[in-house]
C-alpha positions in Angstrom: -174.7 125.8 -126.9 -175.2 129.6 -126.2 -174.1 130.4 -122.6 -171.4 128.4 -120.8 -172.9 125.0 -119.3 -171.2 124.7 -116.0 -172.2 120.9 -115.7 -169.7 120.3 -119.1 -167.0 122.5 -116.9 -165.7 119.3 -115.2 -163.0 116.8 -116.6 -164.8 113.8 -117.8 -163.8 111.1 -114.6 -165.8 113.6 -112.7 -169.1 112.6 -113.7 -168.3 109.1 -111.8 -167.2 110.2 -108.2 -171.0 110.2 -107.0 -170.6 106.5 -106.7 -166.8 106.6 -106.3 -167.2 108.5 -102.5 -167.5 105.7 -99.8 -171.4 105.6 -98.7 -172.4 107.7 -96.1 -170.4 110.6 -97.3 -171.6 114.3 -96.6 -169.0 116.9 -96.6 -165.8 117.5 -98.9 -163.8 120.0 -98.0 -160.7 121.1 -100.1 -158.3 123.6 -100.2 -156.0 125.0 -103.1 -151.9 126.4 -102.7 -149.0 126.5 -104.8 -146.9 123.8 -103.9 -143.5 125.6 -104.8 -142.3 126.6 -108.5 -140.4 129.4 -110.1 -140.8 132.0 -107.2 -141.0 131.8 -103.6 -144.1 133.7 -103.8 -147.4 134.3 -105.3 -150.0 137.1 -106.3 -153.4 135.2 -105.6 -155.8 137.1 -108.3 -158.6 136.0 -110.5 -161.0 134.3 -108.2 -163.1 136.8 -108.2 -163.6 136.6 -112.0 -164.1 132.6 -112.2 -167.2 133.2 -109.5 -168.6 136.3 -111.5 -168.8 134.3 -114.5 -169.7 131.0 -113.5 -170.6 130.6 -109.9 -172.8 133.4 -109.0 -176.8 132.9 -109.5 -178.7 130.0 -111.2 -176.3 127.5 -112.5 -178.4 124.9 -113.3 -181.8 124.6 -115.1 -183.4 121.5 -116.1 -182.5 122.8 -119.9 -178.8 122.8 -119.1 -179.1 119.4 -117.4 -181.3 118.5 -120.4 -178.5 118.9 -122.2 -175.4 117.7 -120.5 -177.5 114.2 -120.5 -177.5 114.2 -123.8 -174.0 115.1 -124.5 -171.9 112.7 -121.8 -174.3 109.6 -122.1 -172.9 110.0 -125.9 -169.1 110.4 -124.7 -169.7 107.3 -122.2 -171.7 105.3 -124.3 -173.3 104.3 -120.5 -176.1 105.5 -118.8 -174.7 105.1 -115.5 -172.3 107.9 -115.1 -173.9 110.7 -115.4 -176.5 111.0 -112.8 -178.5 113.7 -113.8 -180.5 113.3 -110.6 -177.8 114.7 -108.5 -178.2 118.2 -110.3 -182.0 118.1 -110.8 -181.8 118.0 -106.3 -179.9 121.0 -106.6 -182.5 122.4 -108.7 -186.0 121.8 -106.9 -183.6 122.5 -103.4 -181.5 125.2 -104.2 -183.6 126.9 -107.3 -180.2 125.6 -109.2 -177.5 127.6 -107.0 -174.3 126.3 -106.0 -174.5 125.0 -102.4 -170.9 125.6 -101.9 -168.6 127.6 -100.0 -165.8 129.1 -101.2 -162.8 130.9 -98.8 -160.2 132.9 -99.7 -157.8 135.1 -99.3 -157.8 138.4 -100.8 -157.3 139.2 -103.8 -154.1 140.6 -104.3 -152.2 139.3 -101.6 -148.6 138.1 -101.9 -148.4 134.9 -99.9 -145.5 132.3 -99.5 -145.6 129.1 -101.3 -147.2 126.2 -99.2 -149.7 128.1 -98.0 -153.6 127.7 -98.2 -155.3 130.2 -100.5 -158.8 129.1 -100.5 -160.9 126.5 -99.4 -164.0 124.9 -100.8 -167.1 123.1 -99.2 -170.5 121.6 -99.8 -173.1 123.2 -97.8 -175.5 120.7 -98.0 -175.0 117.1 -96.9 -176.2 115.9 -100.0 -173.9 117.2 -102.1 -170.8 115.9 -101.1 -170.0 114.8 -104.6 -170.0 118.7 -105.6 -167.2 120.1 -103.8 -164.7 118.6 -106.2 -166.7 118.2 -109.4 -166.2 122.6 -109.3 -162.4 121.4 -109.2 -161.7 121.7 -113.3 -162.7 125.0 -113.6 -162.1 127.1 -109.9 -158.3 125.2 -111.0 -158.1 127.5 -113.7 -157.4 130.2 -110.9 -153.6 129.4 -111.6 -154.0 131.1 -114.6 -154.3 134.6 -113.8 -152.5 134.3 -110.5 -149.6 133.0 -112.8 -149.2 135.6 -114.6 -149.9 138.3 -112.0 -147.1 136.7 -110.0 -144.5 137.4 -112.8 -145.3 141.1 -113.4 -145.2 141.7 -109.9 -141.5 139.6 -109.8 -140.3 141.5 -113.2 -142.2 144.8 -111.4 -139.5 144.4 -108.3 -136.6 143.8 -111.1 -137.6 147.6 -112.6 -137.9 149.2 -109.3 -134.3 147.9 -108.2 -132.8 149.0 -111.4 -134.8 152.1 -111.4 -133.6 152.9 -108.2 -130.0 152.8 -109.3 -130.1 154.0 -112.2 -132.7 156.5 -113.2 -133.2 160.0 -112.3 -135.4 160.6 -109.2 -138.2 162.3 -110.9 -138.1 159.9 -113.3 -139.6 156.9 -111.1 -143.4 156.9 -112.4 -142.0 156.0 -116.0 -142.0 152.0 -113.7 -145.6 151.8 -114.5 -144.8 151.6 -118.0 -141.6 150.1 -118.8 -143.3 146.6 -119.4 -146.0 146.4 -121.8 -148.5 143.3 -122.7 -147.9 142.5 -126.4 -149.8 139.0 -125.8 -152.9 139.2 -127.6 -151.9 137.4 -130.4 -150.1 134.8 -129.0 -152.5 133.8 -126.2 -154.3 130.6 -126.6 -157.6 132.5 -126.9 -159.5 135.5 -126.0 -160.6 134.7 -122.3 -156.4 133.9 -121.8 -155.5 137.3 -123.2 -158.0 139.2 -121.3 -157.6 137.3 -118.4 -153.7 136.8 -118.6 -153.2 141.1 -119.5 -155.4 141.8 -116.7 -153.5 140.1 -114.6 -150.7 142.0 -115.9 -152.4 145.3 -115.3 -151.6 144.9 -111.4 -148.3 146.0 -112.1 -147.5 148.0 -115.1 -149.6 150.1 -117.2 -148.8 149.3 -120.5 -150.8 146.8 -122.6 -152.0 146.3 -126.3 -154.4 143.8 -125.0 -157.3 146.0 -125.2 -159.8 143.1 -123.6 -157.8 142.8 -120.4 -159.0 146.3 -120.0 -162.2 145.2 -120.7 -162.4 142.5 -117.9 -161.0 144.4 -115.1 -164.0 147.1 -115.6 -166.3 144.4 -116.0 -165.3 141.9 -113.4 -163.2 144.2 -111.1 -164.9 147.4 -111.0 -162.0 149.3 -112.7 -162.7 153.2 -112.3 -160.9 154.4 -115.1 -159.4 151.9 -118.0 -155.9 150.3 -116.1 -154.1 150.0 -119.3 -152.5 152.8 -121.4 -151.1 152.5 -125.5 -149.9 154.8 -128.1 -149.6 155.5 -131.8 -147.7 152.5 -133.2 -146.4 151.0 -136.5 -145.7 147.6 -137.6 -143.7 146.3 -140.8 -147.2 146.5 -143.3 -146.6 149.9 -142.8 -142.8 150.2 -142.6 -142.6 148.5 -145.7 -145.1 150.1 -148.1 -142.7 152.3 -150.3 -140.1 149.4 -150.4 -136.3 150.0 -148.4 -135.6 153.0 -151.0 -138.3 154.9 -149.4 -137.5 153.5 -145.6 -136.9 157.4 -144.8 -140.0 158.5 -146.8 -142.4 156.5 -144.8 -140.2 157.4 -141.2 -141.0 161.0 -142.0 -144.8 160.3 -142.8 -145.2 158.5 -139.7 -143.8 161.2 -137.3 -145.7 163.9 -139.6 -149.2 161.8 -139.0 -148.6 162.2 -135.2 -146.7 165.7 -135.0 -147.0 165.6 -130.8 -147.4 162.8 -128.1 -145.5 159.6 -127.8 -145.1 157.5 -131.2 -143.6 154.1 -131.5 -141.8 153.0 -135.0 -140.9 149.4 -136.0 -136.9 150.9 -137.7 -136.0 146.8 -138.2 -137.5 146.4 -141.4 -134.1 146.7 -143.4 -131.0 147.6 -141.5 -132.1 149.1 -137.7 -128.4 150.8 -137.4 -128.1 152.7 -140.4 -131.9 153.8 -139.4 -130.9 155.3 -136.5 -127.7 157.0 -137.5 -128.9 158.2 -141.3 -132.0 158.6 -140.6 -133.4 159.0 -137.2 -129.8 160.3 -136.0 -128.9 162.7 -138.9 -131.9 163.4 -141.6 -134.9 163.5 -139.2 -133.0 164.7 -136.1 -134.3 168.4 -135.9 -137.8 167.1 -136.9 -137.4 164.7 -133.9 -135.9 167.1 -131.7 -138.7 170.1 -132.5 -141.7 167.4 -131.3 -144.0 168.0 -128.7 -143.7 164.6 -127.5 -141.3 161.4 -128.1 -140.2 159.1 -130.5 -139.9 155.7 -129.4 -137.3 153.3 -131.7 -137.8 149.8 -131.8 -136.3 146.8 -132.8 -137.3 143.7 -133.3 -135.1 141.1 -134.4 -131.9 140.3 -133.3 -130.2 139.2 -129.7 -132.0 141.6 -127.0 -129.1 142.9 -125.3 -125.9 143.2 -128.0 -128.8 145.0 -130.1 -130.2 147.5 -127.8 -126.1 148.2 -126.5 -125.5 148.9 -130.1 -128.8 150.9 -130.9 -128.3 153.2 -127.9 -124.9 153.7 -128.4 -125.8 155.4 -131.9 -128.6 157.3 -130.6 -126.2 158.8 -127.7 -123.6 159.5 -130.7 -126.2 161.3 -132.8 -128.8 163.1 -130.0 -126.4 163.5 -127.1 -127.1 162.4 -123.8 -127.4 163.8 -119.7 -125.5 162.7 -116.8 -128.4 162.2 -114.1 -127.8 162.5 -110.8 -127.4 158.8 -110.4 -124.2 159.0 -112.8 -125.9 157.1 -115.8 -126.6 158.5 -119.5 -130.1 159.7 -120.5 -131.3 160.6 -124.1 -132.9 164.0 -124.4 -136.5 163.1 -123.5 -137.9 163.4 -127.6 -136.4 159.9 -128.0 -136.5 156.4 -126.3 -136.0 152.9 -127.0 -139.0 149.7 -127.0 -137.3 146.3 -126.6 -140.5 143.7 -128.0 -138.3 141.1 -129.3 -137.4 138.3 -127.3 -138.4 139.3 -123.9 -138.5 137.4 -120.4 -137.3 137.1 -117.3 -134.1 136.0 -117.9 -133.3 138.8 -120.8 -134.6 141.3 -118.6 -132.4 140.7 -115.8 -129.7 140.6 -118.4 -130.7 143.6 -120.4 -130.3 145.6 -117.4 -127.7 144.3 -115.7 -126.0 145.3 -119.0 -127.3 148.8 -119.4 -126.0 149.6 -115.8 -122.5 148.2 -116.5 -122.4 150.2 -119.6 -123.3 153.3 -117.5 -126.9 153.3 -119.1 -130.2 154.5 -117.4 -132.8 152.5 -117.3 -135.1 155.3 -117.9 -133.9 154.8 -121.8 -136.0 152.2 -122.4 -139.0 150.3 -122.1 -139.9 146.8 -123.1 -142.9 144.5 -124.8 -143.6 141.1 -123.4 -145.8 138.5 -126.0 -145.6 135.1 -125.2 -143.3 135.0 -122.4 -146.2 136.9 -120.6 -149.1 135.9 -121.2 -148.4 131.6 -123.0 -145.3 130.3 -121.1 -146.5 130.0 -118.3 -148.7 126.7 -117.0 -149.9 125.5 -113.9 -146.7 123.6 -112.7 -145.1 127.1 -113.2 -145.6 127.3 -109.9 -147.4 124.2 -109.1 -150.9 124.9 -107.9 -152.9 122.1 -106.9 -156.1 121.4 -105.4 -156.6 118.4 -102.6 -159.2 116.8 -100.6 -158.3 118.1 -96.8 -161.0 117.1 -94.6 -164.2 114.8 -94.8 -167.4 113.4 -93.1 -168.3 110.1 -93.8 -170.9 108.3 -91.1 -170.6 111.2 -89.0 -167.3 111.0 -88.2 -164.8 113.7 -88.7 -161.8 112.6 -91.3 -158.6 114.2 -91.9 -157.5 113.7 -95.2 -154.3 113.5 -96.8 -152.1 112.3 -99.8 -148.2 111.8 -98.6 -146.9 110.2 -101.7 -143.1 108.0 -101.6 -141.5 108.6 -104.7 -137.9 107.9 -106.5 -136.2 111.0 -107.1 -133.3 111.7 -110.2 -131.1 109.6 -108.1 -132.8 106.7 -107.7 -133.6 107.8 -104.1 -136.8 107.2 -102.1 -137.9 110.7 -101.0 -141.3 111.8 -99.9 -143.0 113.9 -102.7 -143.4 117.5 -103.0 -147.0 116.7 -103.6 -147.5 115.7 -99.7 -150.6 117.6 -98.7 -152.1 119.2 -95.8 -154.6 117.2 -93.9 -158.1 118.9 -92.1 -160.0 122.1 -92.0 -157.7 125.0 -92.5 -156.7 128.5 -91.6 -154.6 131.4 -93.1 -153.1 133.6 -90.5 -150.4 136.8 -90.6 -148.0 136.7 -87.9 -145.4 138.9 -87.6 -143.4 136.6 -89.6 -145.7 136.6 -92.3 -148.9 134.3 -93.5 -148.5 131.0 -92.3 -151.2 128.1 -92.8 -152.6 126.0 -89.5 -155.3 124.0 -88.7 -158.7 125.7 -88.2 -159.5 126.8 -84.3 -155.6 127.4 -83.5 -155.8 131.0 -84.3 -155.0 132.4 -80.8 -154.4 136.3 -81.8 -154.5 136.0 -85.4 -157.4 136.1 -87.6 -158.1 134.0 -90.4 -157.1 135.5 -93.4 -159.6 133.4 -95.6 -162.7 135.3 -95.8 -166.0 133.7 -97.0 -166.2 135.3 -100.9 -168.8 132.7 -102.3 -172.1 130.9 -100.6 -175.0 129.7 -101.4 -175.1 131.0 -105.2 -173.9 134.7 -103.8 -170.6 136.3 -104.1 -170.3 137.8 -100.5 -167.1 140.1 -101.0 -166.4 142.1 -104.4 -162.8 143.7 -104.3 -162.4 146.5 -106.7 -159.3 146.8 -109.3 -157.8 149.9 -108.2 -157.5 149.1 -104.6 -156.3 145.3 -104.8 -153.6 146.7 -107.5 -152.7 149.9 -104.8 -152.5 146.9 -102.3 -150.0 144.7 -104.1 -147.6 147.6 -104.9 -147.4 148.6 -101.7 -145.9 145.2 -101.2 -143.2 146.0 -103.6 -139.1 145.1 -102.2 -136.8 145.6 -105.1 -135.6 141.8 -105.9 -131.9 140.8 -105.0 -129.7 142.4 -108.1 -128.6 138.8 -108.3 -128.0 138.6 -112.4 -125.4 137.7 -114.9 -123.5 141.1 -116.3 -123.1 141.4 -119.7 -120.6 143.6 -121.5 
């Protein structure tokens, strides 16, 4: 197939709306929000990418209709679905662009659930049937808003911890106490680049070297967002067998003499590796490095084991009082938490090092699939709905307000209710709020056009949209469970 063939981008009902749409249709306009979820909030990102790669330019050419003809009238077995002559108009019409509009608000923004976050249009009358047929694939926005959205939540857990616990100085390690170990767990390449990316708008760390990658490529990154160090895994920890477990730990700090270094100790027994080895026999050669040695685990319950890890390393290397009142290691060694990490460990992890008179600043921790695969659209429930319409000339609000049966048997009106006509995004004082289009009074609509025509109209760079959503950054309630 070579290059992506946007007409195949679509789920396969799709194909049949031309004739679906009551006759005398000309304009769909819809609009796309998370309808609630996990968090109160979300961090709209990734738009910009879905455009860039599919959107902008010529979309379709008769070869790509050529062959989507070819292709559906085979998964139909019908030649009356696909009408190939409503993308050969937009061909000898619109030299194959999109005749779209697409609104939205910028990237980076942290808006309330139940609020509009872009809109989308057809700009020509006869293309009503487009507007929606882009649905499948501008959908996949969730994605990398998804996952931006629980960075930034697990970014505000750090910064309140940080800010009790840690030394004052010691506040730029935040960037990267939470690093992207994804990759290999993502459901393919595009997720992982897209998903760490996403990532990259609030930490630093990340062995997803693609999501780098995108946000130079898509987002205009100055300098590469995502730092990683020298690291070992259990092919290496395991070469010389556990009677040479200390062999290999000093060959590994001896192959990087200075900088940071991270070693996999689990292989065998991770307590007696940090107090015989890393605590007693290595200890000087630790100790003299120009740079630090970073200890991880990775089996074992999250919390009891990093407890019981530190506790060892404070009885073997000593430990600082900061000026919060919380122990720190001497700087040549730290701890990397990879195993078993999400939300909910995090807040217990933490809430756990502070009751045990722990700094934060001790460790720092490695997300996989928790990141960057548990997450799906229903995470926090994104949707895209049919809002407005123009049928015969006449102007139609449109809307789906859905009676359901909830748990308890109850008829309740659906969380799936939608909002009806042409809307706005504005920021009052109380924050964004969505109303209908033309009732702005003071405010300005927050929805800016990104997308017409074929052309992407506004092009946010990396840096600033990430400097942007920091800014926005509240430490979150230290509502958690603490854990002796």
């Amino acid at each position: 197939m070579g290059n992506t063939n946007i007409i195949l981008l679509a789920d396969a009902y799709k194909y049949s709306h031309h004739k679906f749409y009551y006759p005398g249709t000309t304009c769909i306009y819809a609009y796309l929000e998370s309808r609630g979820g996990q968090f109160p909030e979300t961090v709209f990102f990734g738009l910009q990418y879905i455009i860039k790669k599919y959107f902008t330019g010529v979309v379709f050419t008769k070869e790509i209709i050529d062959e989507a003809e070819t292709l559906l009238q085979g998964i139909f077995g019908r030649t009356d679905v696909f009408d190939r002559s409503k993308f050969d108009y937009i061909v000898e019409k619109h030299g194959g662009r999109l005749p779209v509009r697409i609104r939205a608000v910028k990237e980076g923004s942290v808006v309330p659930v139940s609020n509009v976050l872009l809109t989308i249009e057809n700009t020509d009358p006869n293309c009503y049937w487009l507007t929606n047929f882009l649905e499948t694939v501008l959908m996949q926005v969730w994605y990398p808003a998804t996952v931006a959205t629980l960075s930034y939540q697990i970014r505000k857990i750090v910064t309140l911890y940080y800010e009790e616990t840690a030394s004052a100085g010691a506040t730029a390690g935040i960037d990267y106490v939470l690093n992207d170990f994804g990759f290999r767990g993502a459901s393919s390449c595009e997720s992982a680049a897209l998903g760490g990316m996403s990532h990259l708008l609030s930490f630093k760390g990340s062995d997803t070297v693609l999501a780098a990658a995108y946000a130079k490529e898509y987002y205009q990154a100055s300098v590469p967002p995502a730092t990683s160090v020298p690291a070992t895994e259990h092919s290496i920890m395991t070469l010389l067998g556990e009677e040479g477990e200390l062999e290999m730990f000093r060959h590994v700090l001896q192959a990087y003499p200075t900088g940071v270094i991270s070693v996999v100790s689990d292989s065998y027994d991770i307590f007696r590796a940090c107090s015989e080895y890393w605590g007693t026999e290595l200890k000087e050669l630790i100790l003299n490095r120009q740079g630090t040695l970073v200890i991880r685990p990775d089996s074992g319950d999250p919390v009891y084991t990093v407890l019981r890890v530190l506790s060892i390393l404070f009885n073997h290397f000593g430990y600082t009082i900061n000026d919060k009142g919380y122990r720190v290691l001497p700087p040549q060694v730290r701890v990397i938490q990879g195993d078993g990490i999400n939300l909910d460990t995090i807040r217990l992890l933490f809430s756990a090092l502070k009751l045990n008179g722990i700094s934060i600043e001790n460790i720092i921790l490695g997300m996989g699939g928790a990141l960057l695969q548990k997450v799906d659209r229903d995470t926090q429930r994104y949707a895209i709905k049919c809002a407005y319409a123009e049928v015969d000339g006449k102007k139609i609000n449109v809307q789906k307000h859905p009676l359901e049966i909830d748990s308890k048997g109850q008829l309740v009106t659906s969380f799936k209710t939608s909002k009806a006509g042409r809307l706005q995004l504005v920021k009052t004082t109380g924050g964004f709020k969505t109303i209908p289009e033309g009732e702005a009074g003071e405010y300005v609509n927050e929805l800016e056009t990104v997308f017409e025509n074929g052309e992407l109209l506004r092009n946010q760079d990396f840096d600033s949209i990430k400097a942007a959503l920091l800014s926005t950054i509240v430490p979150a309630e230290n509502n958690v469970q603490y854990v002796k």
